[in-house]
Every structure is written in C-alpha cells, then in structure tokens.
Phi, psi and omega in degrees: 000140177308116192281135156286165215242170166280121184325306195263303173204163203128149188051191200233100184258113183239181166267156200307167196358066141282162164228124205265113149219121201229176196282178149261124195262188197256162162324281178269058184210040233291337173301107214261017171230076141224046175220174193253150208241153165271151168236158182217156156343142186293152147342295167281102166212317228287322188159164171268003167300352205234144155304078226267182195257148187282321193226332165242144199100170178051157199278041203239106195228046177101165130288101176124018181280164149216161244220106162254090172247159178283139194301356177268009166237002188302306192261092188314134151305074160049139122209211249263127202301328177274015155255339157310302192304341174296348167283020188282136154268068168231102188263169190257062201346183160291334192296332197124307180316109187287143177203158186311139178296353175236007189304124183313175171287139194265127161256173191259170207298121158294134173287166180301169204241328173277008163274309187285352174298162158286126147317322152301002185232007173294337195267011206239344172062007191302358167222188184252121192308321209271014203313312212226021163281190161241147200261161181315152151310146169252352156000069167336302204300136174302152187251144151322047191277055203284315154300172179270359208223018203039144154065127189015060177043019154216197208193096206270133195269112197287161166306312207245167162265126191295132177302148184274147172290129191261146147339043284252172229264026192235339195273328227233129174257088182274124187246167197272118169289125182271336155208044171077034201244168172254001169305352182232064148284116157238125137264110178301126190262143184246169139311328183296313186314122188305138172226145152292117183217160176294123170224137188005082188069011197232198192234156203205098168312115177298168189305303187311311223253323195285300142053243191263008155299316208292335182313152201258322172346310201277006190256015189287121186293319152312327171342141152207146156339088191302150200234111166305116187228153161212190205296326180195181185250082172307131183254165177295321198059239175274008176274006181255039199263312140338355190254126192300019174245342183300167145257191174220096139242143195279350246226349166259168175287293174311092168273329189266157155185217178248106182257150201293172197273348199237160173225152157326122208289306194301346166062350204253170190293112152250159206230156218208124153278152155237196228271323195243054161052020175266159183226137194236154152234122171250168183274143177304063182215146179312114183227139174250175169264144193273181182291308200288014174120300208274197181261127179232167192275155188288141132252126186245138155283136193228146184295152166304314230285284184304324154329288210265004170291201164291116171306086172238034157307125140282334178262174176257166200226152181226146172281148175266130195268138167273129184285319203290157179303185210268344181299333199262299204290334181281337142310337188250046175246300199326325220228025190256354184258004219235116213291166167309330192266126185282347197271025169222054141262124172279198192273316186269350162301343192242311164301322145339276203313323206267317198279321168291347246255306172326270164357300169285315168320303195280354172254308165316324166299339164243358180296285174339323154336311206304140140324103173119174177296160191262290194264335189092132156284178193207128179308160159284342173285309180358150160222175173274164201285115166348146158252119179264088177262128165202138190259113182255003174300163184235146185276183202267320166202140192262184167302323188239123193283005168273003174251017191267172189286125179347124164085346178253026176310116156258144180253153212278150183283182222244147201026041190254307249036251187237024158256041159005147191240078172326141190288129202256117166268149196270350184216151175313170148317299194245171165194147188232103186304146171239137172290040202299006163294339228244122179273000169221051155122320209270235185028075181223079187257140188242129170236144163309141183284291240284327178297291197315347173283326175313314195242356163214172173274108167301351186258348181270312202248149173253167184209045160275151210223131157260153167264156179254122192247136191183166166222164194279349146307312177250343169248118185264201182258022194284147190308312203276350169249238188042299205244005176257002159265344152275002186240353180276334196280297209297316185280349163265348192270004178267324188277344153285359192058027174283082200316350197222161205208117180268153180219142163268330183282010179258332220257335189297143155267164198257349195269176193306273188328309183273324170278004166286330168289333184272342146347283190279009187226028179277308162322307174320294211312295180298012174264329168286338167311158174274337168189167187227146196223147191260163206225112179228139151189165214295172170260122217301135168100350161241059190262048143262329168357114182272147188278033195252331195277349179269315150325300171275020133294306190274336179265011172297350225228137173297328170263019198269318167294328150283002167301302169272342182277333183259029184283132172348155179249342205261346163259122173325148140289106147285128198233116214236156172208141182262021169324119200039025159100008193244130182294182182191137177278171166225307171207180166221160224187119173298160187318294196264065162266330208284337209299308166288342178233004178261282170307145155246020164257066190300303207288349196264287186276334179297003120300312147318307177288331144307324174270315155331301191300313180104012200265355196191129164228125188263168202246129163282037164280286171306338158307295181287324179310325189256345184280284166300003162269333177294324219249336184284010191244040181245142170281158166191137179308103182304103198276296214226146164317305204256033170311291228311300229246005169253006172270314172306342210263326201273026185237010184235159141324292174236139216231118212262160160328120205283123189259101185287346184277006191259136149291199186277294151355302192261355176273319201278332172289351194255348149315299174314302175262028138259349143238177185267101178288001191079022199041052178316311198262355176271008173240015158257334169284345199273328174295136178253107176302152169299320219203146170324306188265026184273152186310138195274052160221322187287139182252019199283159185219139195279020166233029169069006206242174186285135181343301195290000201245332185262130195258082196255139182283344199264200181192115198287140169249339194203154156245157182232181203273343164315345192074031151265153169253169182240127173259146158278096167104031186270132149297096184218172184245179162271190180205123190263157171214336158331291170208161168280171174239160168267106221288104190277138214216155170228166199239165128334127162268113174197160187299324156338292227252319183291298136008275173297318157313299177306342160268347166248012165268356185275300190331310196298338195298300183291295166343305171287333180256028166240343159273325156313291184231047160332275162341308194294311207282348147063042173287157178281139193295356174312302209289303161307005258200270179324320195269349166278316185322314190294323184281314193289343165301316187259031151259337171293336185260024191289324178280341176255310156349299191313307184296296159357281206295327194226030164233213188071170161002139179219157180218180163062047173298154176272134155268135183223148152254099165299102167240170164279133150230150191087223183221133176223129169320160179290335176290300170314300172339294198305330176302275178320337168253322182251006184092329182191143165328100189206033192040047165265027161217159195214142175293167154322145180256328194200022166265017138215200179277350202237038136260157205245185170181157163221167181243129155309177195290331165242058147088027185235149167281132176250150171264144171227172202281140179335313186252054105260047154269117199291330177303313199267355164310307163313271162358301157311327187260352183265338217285318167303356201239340202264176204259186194260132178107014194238160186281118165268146165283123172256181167212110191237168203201121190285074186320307193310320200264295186091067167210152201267066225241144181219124134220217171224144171212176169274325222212127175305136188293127167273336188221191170210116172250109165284125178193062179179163169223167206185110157086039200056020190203145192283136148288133177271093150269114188309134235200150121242151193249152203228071185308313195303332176247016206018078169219143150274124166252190188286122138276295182198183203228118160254169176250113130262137178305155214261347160327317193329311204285345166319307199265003172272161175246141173295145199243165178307204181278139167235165184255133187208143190243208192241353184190141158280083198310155224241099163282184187271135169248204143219136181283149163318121154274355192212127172344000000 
C-alpha cells in the first residue's frame, strides 16, 4: 500500500508524465546539490492510490509531464506525524481556535460598550450595559456555587461584573446628594441583604437573595442601580473587631482580619529564592514581598460594605483603619459626623459637637505630653518604598547570547549578533519548465534551479517564473485538481511568455527539513517572480459558485496575504478559475483592487498594499501592527505554534531561525529582538486591553491612544519560556495594603504658629500639675485664679487648635502608594491618613479609564469623583458580587502627589513598574506577583505623573508576563 504523502507540503507533486530533474542527494551529506540527477517516472504516473500533498509538495504534475528525478527520491519517505496533522479538515485560528475549514474570518475583539462611551453619553443609556454579563436567575429554586470556577463547576471570565442583587426601597436610606457621587453611600443591612452560608462545602445563596433575584427590574435592560449619597462614608474601624468572620493573629502587626474565601485547589509546597539569597518553602498562597526581602501571605484592607460582602477572595482582608496620629484624630472625633461646610450643620450636629467637644479637651491634655512632632518630617531625598525584587532564572534565549543557559550557546553568525537569521535564497528550490509547443497538456519539466543554472546561460536562457497562489480548501491532493492547477500554472506562464511556472505543491523538497525552509521561504520565491496569478475553484458539486465568493474564500487564508502583498508591483494580478477541470481567465486586475474585492479588512490591507506599491510608506512600527491584525483575523491549517509570527517574518527583513518549541508568543519576541521593530514588544507591554480576552497582539488600548505615542523606557533583555519576558531598566515602588500610614510631612513656619503649640502643650502640662500638686505648692487663689486664665482658653480650644496648628496645606511629603479595595469618598481617605479633611488629597484627572475630570470657570481641569459617573457608580456596587477570576475595584493614593486612583483588576498589584511614557505621563504597569515562579504579571495599567520618576528606585531585571493564568481554586468551608 501506498504511504500518504503530507497534505500541505513536501515533495514534489506533479501531474502524470512529468518529468522531475532534481539532485539525488548523498549519504553523509546534507546538501541537497552534489549528485548528478537521473530521470525516472512522475510519481503520479504510478496510481492514484497514494495521498498526495494538497497545496505543497510531491511530484504533481500533469498528464504527458515528465519527471527527472534522482534514484534515492523515487520512494518518498513516510512522513513526519507533525506534517501528517495538516490533513486534518479542521482549521485553526491564531487563536487556538478550532473552526470549520470554510468558516468566515473571526473578526476582532470589541471592548465592552460601556467603555467606549463618552461621558456625556452615560446618563442617556442607549444599550444594556449587563448584555454579556450573567443575569439573576428568575428561579425559585436556589443556585449553587459549588465549584471552584462557579455556578455548575465552570467558569467564563465575563465583559462586565455581572450585576448584584439589589435591595428593595424598605432596605435602602436615601439623603439628599450634593453632587451625584457615590461618596454618600448609605445602606442599612437588613434580613433582605443577601447572605451567604455553607452546605456541604459549597456556598449556597440564602433564601433573602433568591428573592431580590425575582425583582422585575432587574431584568429591565435600563435597570441601573439607584446611587444614594450622604455626607461621607464612615467605616467601622475596630468595631469588626465584632464581626463572626474576624480573626485573631498575634505574632504580626494587623492583627485582627479576614482569611480568604477561596484557597488553591493544589494545596502544595514551593520553594521561593529572594532578593538577599534565602530560600523558603511556603504552602500555595497569594504573597507580596516585605521591605526585608521575604515573602509575607497578602493582607489587603477594605471597605466595609466588601468586608461583609461575599468571600471571593485568595488573599486575605482587613478593614480600614484610621492611621493618623491619635492627637488629630481625637480633635477631629467632635466634628468627624458633622458635613464639611459648618454652614449645613443642624441642631443635631451642634448637639454632637457640646456633648464630645469636653471629652476631647480632656483626652488631648495628656495626649498633647508626647515630645516631639505628631507626623514627623520627612527628608527631601525620601523615596518611595523600594521593590525589593530579583529573577534568578534563566530565559529561554536572551538578548545577549552570553546570558543564555549552560548548553544552549548559539553561536553568533558573523554580523547577525545573537539572533541567527535564514539564509534569504534568491531563486526557488524547483521550477517547473513549460513546453509551449506542446498541445496536450504536457511539456512540463520540473527542474532543480541550482542544476539548470549549471546547465544552461543564464545570458542565452531565460529563466522568469510566474508563482501560482491557490489554497488547499480548493484544490486538494486528488489527481483531477492536480492536473487542473497545472494546466491553469502551465497557461498564464505561456501567456506571461514565462518559460517557468512555481506550484507549491511541485516545487517543494520531500526531506522534512528542506520543506520546512521552504515553507517559511515562500516570500523569497515571490519577491523573485515575474508575476503572480491567483488559481481559484469551485468544490465538487458546487461549480455554480461565483467567483467573487471563491476569491474571498482564497483572501480568507492566512498565507495568501503575504502572497498578494509581495507580488511585483509593476505587473496586474491574473486570476484563472478552473471551472470543469479547464483553466478559464476570469480578469487581470492591479493589487490594490484585491483590497476591495477580496479583503473584508479593506482599510486595514488597502495600507499594506499601498506601502508595498510604494504609493504610502509606514514606519515599521506600523507594518507589524497592521500586518498582525490582518493576519490574526485570517484562517490557516495549523503547522507550528507560532504560524502568526512565522507567516509574519516573510514581510520583514531579517527572519530568525524556526524554533518547533516557540509559542506564538515566544516566536513573535523573537522576531521581534532580531529585528529592529521599534520596541514593538515593550510598547505592547505598556497597553491596558479593552476586554479581558483581547489577544497580548492587538494594540487596541483602553486609553485610545496609538502604539507609537507609547515611548519605553524600558529594555526587553530575554524571553522565557511561560511567554514571559526579563525587562531591563524599571523603575518601580511597593504598594502597601495592610494599612494606611501616617504620612509624614512638614506645614508653614512661623512665630505664630510656634507660640501656639507651646502654648498648648505647656497648658495641658500645667494643668496636670496643678491638679496633682496644687496642694504641695502652696499657690495663692489669685495666682491660680490667674494661672487657669492663662490656660484653660487653649484646653477648651485644644480641638480646634489642634486642627489649626496641624492642618491646611503640606509640602515635603513622605511618598508612599497606599491602596485599598473597593471605593471610599475623598473626604474619608483623607481622614483616615491625615485625620481630617482639609483638600491635600484630589482624585485623578486622568490616571485610569475609569477617571472623570471638568474644567472649572477659569479653565482648569479639575478631578472628579469617579462615581458620579452612574456607570461607574453601577459598577462599583456589582464589583462586591463578582466572582474569583472577575475584575474587582481598588483604590490607590499617591501621597507626594495627593491624588486619587480608582481602578479594576483581577488581583491587587503589589508594585508599579514604570516603563514607558505616553501623553505626559508615565505608563504604570500594575504587577501582581506568582512568588512560585518569580514572575509579575500586568493587572492593569496607569498613568502617573512623571515628577514620580525622581522619587523611584531602580528595580533588578523582572520577569513580566502579559496575563496571568486564573488558577483552580476551592471555596473555604470554614471562617
């Protein structure tokens, strides 16, 4: 029985008496030109039992062809199973994706619809924000959550956070908003409020939530979450010291919190180097790095309203705490229930105040002892806290080949450096001579180039070539396409007057190796051709077919496109159809037409094809950006992981060696640092995607702006083998989340101001010793009479001193990045780090997507808060409801700077690595760390200000990927 041949390419597939004269290559010999060639029968000649290659390869040539080949190829070797797997009809996106072999081109990923809106247009609501979210049940019967991955074990990561069940108008306390914000969130908990409880391992949504699923509202596609506001959002503080979820540990500073709801499905032991050479082995839990180097398990601090939501946590939570020194906060306890403006305080707000205002006077007289400044200066050299990070690994191949791994030294070609390259060949492997005298079909000789250049004068003889383009969906490896793609190849080269004609499936060498080059060397052939003619036809049983849908068929194919983009510019594309097995011209047509009738990416490839032409020239920043976008939404039968970026390689210059172990990913970094790309791949690290699943290739970026606009700063040094990179030259800080601090500062100076401490720290002073030792002292009631005059004005006025003497304005700040989860008004923040409200801190004006800004009355921008925007106000409140592996809300706050960030992630970030600059503003890329592999990956991306960079520390080399893979978790059974 006949051995099948590999569908897509290998060998030489001619039609029946051809004739092939090609090398016989030698034994000990890898060169395929040092044997003197024989001729022997075509191949097909032989039967039609054996399975021939559909679109490259084998010997398939005509009837009346003849065949000169060498006696060591007569009998094709088998071949090679991963050459074998191209017979598959199942074809394969870039993606991954298996899809039908006639299936359209996948088009590309759209952001979620409440991202592209306009801020003027959120309030106006035109689609349903929850479209691709998952909507409540309308179900009596209770839902399950039972899995690690949710609802019937499995688990899809959605565009939106799906919405939460809301509350009905008897759960909910509405106060008058002052400015449409979620800063005046009040709810009341209720029996209504949804609670979560256990049954035999899983978490089981109570009866109150199955409920308030049933509201008909929620299923009103307008629905939106009414947002409630009062003067400011107070947290409990040490009052969840009460809550049947806290814990107790001793042995740390945060003592009291929360353990998380989900744990690592794998339970097991990793072993962790750091940064100063210790080596630990820990259990298989979310950890940042401490200032001394090790690994400590994450504590994140949190709003109540996510304290008392749903554990859908891996790391473990804490509540937030006021930080400030105790001198401040105990001045500010009369007046902290009381709104900021004294002129919207009531009567009962004024009865507050008379009844602590004693109180406070009187805790302050011994507080106001301690010695020294309340917050502490701060140096002006002060920085922000160092990330003490180091990657002791080796990349899979580095930038510089002296870093690369024991044994895997490439040695460099001589002007290559430590990327090697393929040898660019100037004329095909094969070519197949045409007979035009010959009136049936034949006179079809297939020759080696390198014999026929041997044997004949290249100054006597011509040797111009048309290549032929077809795909292997319509012409297959059957005898009757065979010879109707060779009688379409033999008839445009008589009618170019083209003594030579290239096929892939004729032209091809049969060994493994050499058809793997020549694959990947198809772009050469066609930069050498004289013209290029496309080969189209119907599918049996469908020869009504039009030829306008068999063409966009043939530009569906992924390799079709550097086909037609390098084709002569100076000669039409001819276009032949083989309607009944007979060529038939159909037009002949300049390139850039296919663009219209061919391509549904017109605007996308009628650029490419302009710069080919020469008529419009891109920066190859813009080459590769439009060349993978055309080509990932193109189908292709899947060879090699890294078909994307080795289909890509034949429209670039220098095309590095085919690696069969590269992902898509690691073929494309290595495209990338062998040629000079523009920091292709350190400005795709710098891009925040619109939607969770768009492709680490696509450059759409949710702050709009062009690849080419992001400037890095950075320097990729390695690629590793996880589809991570080693970056060079990062700036970057820690990000504390335990808690806030108390943020040290310096004020105004003056004699005033100087006075006044001293007079009211002497009071409290004097005070205690005149209640202490009056008596001993044997003063006169004059002088004490006198000596309470002098004081007791600044202990009655010690709480509003205090605010006086230690609020207003700050300079010199210590920088810290302080975060958060979830969302707290600007008043709160402030409170909780400086103790009291006095505007040292302003949201972001532009430092993620989901920041807002107006410009006041003489023209300035100002920032504002985030939810009063409704969308994101929505958002915010679904954000407690989503599930592990869902986008959550944080919040971090730049002290030096005093700004405000509200953004989304899967995971808290442990650091911010600058490394890129983009608009005036630094790109942030937000990290979370994977301790078991020392790798950071991208949660998301901000803009900071570029002052920032004075106040960073240089970070080692890091390992950064672009997504994190979403490990299996299990929910907790127990607090």
């Amino acid at each position: 029985m006949a051995q099948p041949q590999p569908r897509r390419h290998g060998g030489a597939r001619l039609p029946a008496n051809a004739v092939a004269t090609t090398y016989s290559p030698p034994l000990q010999s890898q060169s395929p030109y040092n044997a003197s060639p024989i001729t022997a029968p075509s191949p097909a000649s032989h039967g039609s039992a054996s399975s021939g290659a559909g679109r490259h390869g084998g010997a398939r040539l005509p009837s009346g062809a003849s065949s000169t080949i060498p006696d060591g190829n007569v009998q094709v070797s088998p071949p090679s199973t991963a050459v074998a797997t191209l017979a598959e009809s199942i074809e394969v996106t870039p993606n991954g994706r298996a899809v039908p072999a006639r299936e359209t081109s996948p088009s590309i990923s759209q952001a979620s619809t409440w991202q592209q809106q306009s801020p003027g247009s959120y309030e106006k609501r035109p689609v349903n924000p929850f479209e691709d979210a998952i909507t409540p049940s309308s179900s009596n019967e209770p839902t399950f959550y039972s899995g690690a991955y949710g609802p019937n074990n499995s688990y899809t990561p959605a565009a939106m956070i799906p919405p939460p069940p809301v509350p009905d108008e008897k759960t909910m306390a509405y106060t008058k908003s002052h400015k449409g914000s979620m800063s005046g969130l009040s709810v009341h908990t209720v029996d209504a409020v949804p609670t979560y409880r256990a049954k035999d391992g899983a978490v089981v949504v109570s009866e109150s939530q199955i409920q308030l699923r049933e509201r008909p509202e929620l299923q009103n596609p307008s629905y939106h979450a009414p947002v409630q506001t009062r003067r400011r959002m107070h947290q409990k503080g040490y009052r969840n010291f009460w809550s049947t979820r806290t814990v107790y540990r001793f042995r740390k500073a945060v003592h009291l919190h929360q353990r998380p709801g989900h744990a690592y499905a794998s339970g097991a032991t990793h072993r962790h180097r750091d940064a100063v050479n210790r080596v630990v082995n820990k259990i298989e839990e979310d950890r940042f790095i401490q200032i001394d180097r090790h690994i400590e398990r994450m504590m994140v601090q949190c709003t109540d309203e996510i304290y008392e939501g749903p554990r859908n946590s891996t790391w473990r939570r804490t509540f937030v705490r006021n930080m400030a020194p105790w001198a401040i906060r105990i001045a500010n306890w009369p007046l902290n229930t009381t709104p900021i403006d004294a002129k919207h305080w009531s009567n009962e707000d004024w009865m507050w105040i008379i009844v602590k205002w004693p109180v406070s006077c009187v805790l302050l007289v011994f507080t106001l002892l301690k010695v020294g400044s309340l917050y502490g200066g701060t140096s002006y050299l002060a920085r922000y806290e160092q990330f003490p990070y180091k990657f002791w690994g080796y990349p899979k191949f580095a930038r510089n080949q002296l870093e690369n791994a024991p044994g895997k030294h490439v040695a460099a070609v001589d002007g290559q450096g430590a990327h090697p390259v393929s040898e660019r060949p100037l004329y095909p492997r094969r070519l197949c001579f045409v007979d035009s005298a010959s009136k049936d079909g034949g006179g079809i000789h297939l020759y080696d180039v390198e014999l026929w250049l041997q044997q004949h004068n290249m100054i006597e003889h011509d040797m111009r070539f048309i290549v032929v383009a077809y795909t292997s969906t319509q012409f297959t490896d059957t005898d009757e396409d065979t010879e109707a793609l060779h009688a379409i190849a033999r008839e445009a080269a008589i009618q170019n007057k083209c003594p030579a004609y290239w096929v892939g499936s004729a032209c091809m060498s049969e060994d493994q190796l050499e058809l793997e080059q020549d694959v990947f060397r198809i772009s050469d052939v066609i930069r050498a051709a004289y013209a290029v003619v496309i080969a189209i036809k119907p599918q049996p049983g469908n020869q009504t077919a039009s030829v306008d849908g068999l063409l966009k068929d043939w530009g569906s194919r992924m390799w079709t496109l550097p086909e037609a983009l390098l084709a002569p510019k100076d000669k039409p594309i001819q276009i032949y159809n083989a309607r009944g097995g007979r060529p038939e011209f159909v037009k002949e047509l300049p390139k850039k037409d296919l663009a219209t009738l061919v391509w549904s990416d017109t605007s996308l490839t009628r650029q490419l094809v302009d710069h080919y032409e020469g008529n419009l020239t891109l920066s190859r920043l813009e080459l590769v950006i439009l060349a993978l976008k055309c080509l990932s939404q193109r189908r292709t039968s899947k060879y090699l992981n890294g078909d994307l970026a080795y289909v890509l390689m034949g429209l670039l210059r220098r095309r590095p060696v085919i690696d069969h172990t590269d992902s898509e990913f690691q073929a494309f970094a290595r495209l990338s640092l062998a040629n000079d790309s523009d920091n292709l791949l350190e400005r795709l690290i710098c891009i925040l995607p619109k939607t969770d699943t768009q492709p680490w290739y696509h450059a759409n970026d949710m702050y709009n702006v062009n690849l080419w606009d992001i400037q890095p700063t950075v320097q990729i040094a390695g690629v590793c083998e996880d589809d991570t990179v080693i970056l060079d030259g990062v700036l970057g800080a820690s990000i504390r989340w335990e808690t806030f601090v108390a943020v040290a500062h310096d004020t105004a100076w003056s004699f005033k101001r100087l006075i006044a401490k001293a007079w009211l720290r002497i009071s409290g002073l004097v005070l205690i010793v005149l209640v202490c030792f009056g008596s001993a002292l044997h003063l006169s009631t004059g002088t004490v009479i006198l000596i309470l005059c002098l004081i007791l004005p600044a202990i009655v006025l010690s709480p509003w001193l205090v605010r006086v003497l230690y609020g207003g304005k700050v300079w010199n700040v210590a920088p810290h990045l302080l975060g958060f989860e979830g969302y707290l008004d600007i008043v709160t923040i402030e409170t909780n780090i400086y103790g009291h409200y006095t505007g040292r801190l302003a949201w972001s004006a532009a430092g993620s997507h989901l920041s807002r800004h107006q410009m006041n009355q003489y023209g300035e921008c100002i920032g504002e808060d985030p939810t009063g925007d409704s969308m994101i106000a929505d958002m915010v409140k679904q954000a407690k409801y989503s599930k592990f592996g869902e986008p959550k809300v944080f919040t971090l706050v730049d002290t030096w700077n005093g700004v405000v960030t509200l953004f989304t992630a899967v995971r808290p970030p442990v650091a911010a690595l600058f490394c890129a600059q983009e608009g005036g503003m630094q790109r942030a890329v937000m990290v979370s760390l994977d301790w078991k592999t020392s790798t950071l990956y991208r949660e998301t991306v901000l803009r900071m200000p570029t002052v920032m960079v004075s106040k960073m520390f240089q970070v080692d080399r890091v390992k950064v990927g672009l997504k994190r893979p979403l490990d299996r978790t299990l929910v907790a059974e127990s607090v």
